[in-house]
TINU-863410 format. One record per residue (C-alpha): residue in three letters; z, y, x; residue number from 1. Coordinates in Angstrom, 3 decimals, padded with zeros to 6 digits. Last residue first. Example, Ala and Ser with C-alpha at 12.3 -4.5 7.8 and 13.67 -1.06 7.14 Angstrom:
% residues 2
R   residu         zz         yy         xx   num
R      SER    007.140   -001.060    013.670     2
R      ALA    007.800   -004.500    012.300     1
% end
This chain:
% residues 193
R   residu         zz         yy         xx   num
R      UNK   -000.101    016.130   -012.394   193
R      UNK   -002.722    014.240   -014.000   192
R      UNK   -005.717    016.565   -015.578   191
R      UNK   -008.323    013.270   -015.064   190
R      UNK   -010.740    016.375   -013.573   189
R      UNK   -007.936    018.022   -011.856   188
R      UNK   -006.330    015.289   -010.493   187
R      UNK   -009.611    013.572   -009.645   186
R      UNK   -011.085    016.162   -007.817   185
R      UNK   -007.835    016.918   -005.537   184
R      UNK   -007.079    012.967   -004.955   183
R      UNK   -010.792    012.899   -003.485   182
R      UNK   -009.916    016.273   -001.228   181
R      UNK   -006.659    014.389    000.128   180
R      UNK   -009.010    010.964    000.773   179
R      UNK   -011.638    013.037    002.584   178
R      UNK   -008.677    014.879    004.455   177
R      UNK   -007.340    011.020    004.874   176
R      UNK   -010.255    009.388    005.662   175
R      UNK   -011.056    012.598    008.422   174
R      UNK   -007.801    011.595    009.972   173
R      UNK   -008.299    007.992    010.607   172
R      UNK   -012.208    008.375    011.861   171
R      UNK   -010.382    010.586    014.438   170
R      UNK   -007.625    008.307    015.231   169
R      UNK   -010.022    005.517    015.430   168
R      UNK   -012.665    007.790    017.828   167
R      UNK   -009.508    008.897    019.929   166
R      UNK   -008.608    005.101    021.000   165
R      UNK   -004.711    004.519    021.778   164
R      UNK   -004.329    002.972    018.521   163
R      UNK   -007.028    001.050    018.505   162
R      UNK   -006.063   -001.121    021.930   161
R      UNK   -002.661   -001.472    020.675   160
R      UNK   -003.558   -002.277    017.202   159
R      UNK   -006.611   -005.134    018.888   158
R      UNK   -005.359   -007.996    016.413   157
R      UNK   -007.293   -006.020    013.510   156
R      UNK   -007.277   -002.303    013.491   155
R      UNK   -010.330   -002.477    011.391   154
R      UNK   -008.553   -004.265    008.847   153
R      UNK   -005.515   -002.105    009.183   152
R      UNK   -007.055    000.821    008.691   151
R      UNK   -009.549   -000.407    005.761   150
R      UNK   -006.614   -001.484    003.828   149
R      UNK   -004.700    001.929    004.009   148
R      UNK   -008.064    003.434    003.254   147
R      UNK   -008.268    001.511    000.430   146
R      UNK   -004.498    001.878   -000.578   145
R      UNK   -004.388    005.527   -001.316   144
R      UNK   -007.203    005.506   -003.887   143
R      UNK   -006.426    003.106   -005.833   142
R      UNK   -002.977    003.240   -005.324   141
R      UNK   -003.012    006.813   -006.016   140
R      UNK   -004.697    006.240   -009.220   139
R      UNK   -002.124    003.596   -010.395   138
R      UNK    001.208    005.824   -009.792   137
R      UNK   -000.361    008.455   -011.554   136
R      UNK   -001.275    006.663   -014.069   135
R      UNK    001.959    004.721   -014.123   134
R      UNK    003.926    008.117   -015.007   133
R      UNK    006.307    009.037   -012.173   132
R      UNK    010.060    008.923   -013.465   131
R      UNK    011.735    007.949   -010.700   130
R      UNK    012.925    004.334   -010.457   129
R      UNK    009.581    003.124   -010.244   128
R      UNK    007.949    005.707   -007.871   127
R      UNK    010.773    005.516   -005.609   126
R      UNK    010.893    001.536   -005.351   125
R      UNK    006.980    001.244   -005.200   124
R      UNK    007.016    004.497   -002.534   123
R      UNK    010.014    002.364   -000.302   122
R      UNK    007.910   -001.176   -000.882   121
R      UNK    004.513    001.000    000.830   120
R      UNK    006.705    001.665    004.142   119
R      UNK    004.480    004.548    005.424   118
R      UNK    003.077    003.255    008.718   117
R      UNK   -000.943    002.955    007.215   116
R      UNK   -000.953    006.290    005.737   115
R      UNK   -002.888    006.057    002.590   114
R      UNK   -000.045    005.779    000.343   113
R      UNK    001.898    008.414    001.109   112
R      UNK   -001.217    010.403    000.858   111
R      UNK   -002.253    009.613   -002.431   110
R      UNK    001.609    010.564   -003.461   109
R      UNK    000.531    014.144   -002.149   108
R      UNK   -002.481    014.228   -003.747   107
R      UNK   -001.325    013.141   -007.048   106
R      UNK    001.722    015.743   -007.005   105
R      UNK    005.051    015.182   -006.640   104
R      UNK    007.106    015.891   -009.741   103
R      UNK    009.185    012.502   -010.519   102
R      UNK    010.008    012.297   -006.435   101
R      UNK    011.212    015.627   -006.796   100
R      UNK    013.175    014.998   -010.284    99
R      UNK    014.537    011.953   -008.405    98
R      UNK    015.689    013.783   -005.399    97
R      UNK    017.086    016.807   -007.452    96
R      UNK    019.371    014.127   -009.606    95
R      UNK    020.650    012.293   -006.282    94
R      UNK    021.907    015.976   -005.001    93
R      UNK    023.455    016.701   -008.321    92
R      UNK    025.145    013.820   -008.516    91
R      UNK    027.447    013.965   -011.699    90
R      UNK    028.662    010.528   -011.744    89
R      UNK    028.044    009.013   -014.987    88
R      UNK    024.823    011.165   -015.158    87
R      UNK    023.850    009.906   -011.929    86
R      UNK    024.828    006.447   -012.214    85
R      UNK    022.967    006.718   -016.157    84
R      UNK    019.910    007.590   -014.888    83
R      UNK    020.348    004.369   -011.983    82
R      UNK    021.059    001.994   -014.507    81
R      UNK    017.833    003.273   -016.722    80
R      UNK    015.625    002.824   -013.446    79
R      UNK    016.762   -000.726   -012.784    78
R      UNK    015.089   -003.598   -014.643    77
R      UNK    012.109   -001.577   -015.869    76
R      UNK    010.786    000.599   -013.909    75
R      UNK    011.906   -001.293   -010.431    74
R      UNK    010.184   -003.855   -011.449    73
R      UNK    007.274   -002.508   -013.215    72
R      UNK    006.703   -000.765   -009.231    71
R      UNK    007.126   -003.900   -007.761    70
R      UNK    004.442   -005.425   -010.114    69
R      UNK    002.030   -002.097   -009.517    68
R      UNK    002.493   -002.971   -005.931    67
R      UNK    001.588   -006.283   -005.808    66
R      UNK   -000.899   -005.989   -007.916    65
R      UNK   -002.551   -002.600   -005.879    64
R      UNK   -002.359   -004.837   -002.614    63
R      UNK   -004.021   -007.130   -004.919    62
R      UNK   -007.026   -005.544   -005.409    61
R      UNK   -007.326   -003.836   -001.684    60
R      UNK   -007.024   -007.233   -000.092    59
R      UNK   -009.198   -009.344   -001.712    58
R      UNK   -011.738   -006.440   -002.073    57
R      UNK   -011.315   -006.071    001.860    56
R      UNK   -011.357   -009.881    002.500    55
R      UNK   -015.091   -009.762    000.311    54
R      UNK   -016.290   -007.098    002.228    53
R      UNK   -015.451   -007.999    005.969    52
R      UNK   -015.817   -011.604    005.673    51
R      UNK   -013.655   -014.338    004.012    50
R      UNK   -011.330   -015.783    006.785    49
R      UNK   -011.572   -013.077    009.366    48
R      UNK   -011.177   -010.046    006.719    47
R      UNK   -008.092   -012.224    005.218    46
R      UNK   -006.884   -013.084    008.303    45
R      UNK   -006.757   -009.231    009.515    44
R      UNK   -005.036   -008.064    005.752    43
R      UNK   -002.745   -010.896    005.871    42
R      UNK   -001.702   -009.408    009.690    41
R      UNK   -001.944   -005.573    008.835    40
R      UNK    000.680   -006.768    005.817    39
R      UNK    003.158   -008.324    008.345    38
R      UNK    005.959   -010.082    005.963    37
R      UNK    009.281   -008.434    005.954    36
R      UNK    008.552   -005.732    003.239    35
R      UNK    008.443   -008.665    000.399    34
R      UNK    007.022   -007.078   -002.832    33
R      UNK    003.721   -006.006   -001.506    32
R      UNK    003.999   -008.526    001.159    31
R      UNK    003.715   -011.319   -001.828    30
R      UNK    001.053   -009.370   -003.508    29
R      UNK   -001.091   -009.680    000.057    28
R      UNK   -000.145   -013.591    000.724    27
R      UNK   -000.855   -014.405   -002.970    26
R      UNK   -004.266   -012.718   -002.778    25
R      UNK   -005.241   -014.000    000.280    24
R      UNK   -004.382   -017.820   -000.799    23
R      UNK   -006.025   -017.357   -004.269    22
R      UNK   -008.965   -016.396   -001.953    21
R      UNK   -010.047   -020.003   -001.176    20
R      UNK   -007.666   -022.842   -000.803    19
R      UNK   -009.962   -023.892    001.912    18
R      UNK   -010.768   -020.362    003.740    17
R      UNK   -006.807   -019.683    003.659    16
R      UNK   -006.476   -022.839    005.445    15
R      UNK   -009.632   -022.770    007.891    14
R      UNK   -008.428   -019.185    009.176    13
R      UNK   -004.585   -020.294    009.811    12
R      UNK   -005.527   -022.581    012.078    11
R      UNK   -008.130   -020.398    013.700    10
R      UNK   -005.366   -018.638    013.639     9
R      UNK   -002.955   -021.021    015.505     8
R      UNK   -005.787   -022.293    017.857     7
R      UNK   -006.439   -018.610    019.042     6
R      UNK   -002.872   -017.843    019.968     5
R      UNK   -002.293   -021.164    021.547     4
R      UNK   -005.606   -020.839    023.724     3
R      UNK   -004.267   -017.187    024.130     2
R      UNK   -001.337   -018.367    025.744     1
% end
């Protein structure tokens, strides 16, 4: 079995490295849009296939494309229908939600995005239906998503094994206080609420 496992990615591997990392890139915005498809998988082959570094950037940048597209979507081809469903309707409880979601703070969001299990596609559908500026939306990507992509780059094919380790858990946590006090700074120093 893990001759077949081994053969498939290695596969895999000498593909993406042949098309180059146009092939990373499209897997990673297509995932960003797609829930189905295993991000910590793209984000493994493209570390394997183009180095540490280099399938990191790959990963990080268009993580954030693939995001910021599903987040113009949302913006833009359904968040005025869904204003007026509430307004036509009256739902108060649906109103509160979206000014909630439309109010979080940078941090917070930055958070949401950083944690590896938080389904990314729900925060790019909430974020572009509610009424979140794109600045905010864009910093906490930035920041959010690195350690997201880091996490499951290090995590790898071993999840199982990783998971279960105290010294990943505890390098996990400390990203995300760092990440939470980074968020802090640049709220109040880009004034973004």
């Amino acid at each position: 079995m893990k001759e077949i496992i081994d053969g498939f990615v290695n596969m895999v591997v000498s593909t993406l490295i042949e098309i180059g990392p146009f092939g990373g890139i499209i897997l990673i915005m297509l995932e960003s849009i797609f829930p189905v498809l295993p991000l910590s998988v793209f984000i493994t082959l493209n570390m394997v296939s183009y180095g540490s570094l280099l399938g990191f950037i790959i990963s990080w940048v268009s993580t954030i494309i693939g995001c910021s597209i599903s987040f113009f979507l949302f913006r833009y081809l359904f968040s005025e229908k869904l204003y007026k469903f509430i307004k036509s309707k009256d739902n108060e409880k649906l109103e509160n939600t979206m000014k909630r979601i439309s109010h979080i703070e940078l941090s917070n969001l930055v958070i949401l995005m950083a944690m590896p299990f938080t389904p990314a596609f729900l925060v790019n559908i909430a974020s572009g239906l509610s009424k979140i500026s794109y600045k905010k939306f864009f910093i906490s990507l930035f920041i959010g998503k690195a350690v997201m992509i880091y996490f499951w780059g290090y995590i790898g094919t071993t999840l199982l094994e990783s998971i279960t380790d105290i010294d990943v858990i505890i390098k996990l946590v400390l990203m995300i206080v760092i990440t939470h006090f980074i968020s802090k700074f640049v709220q109040k120093k880009l004034k973004v609420n």
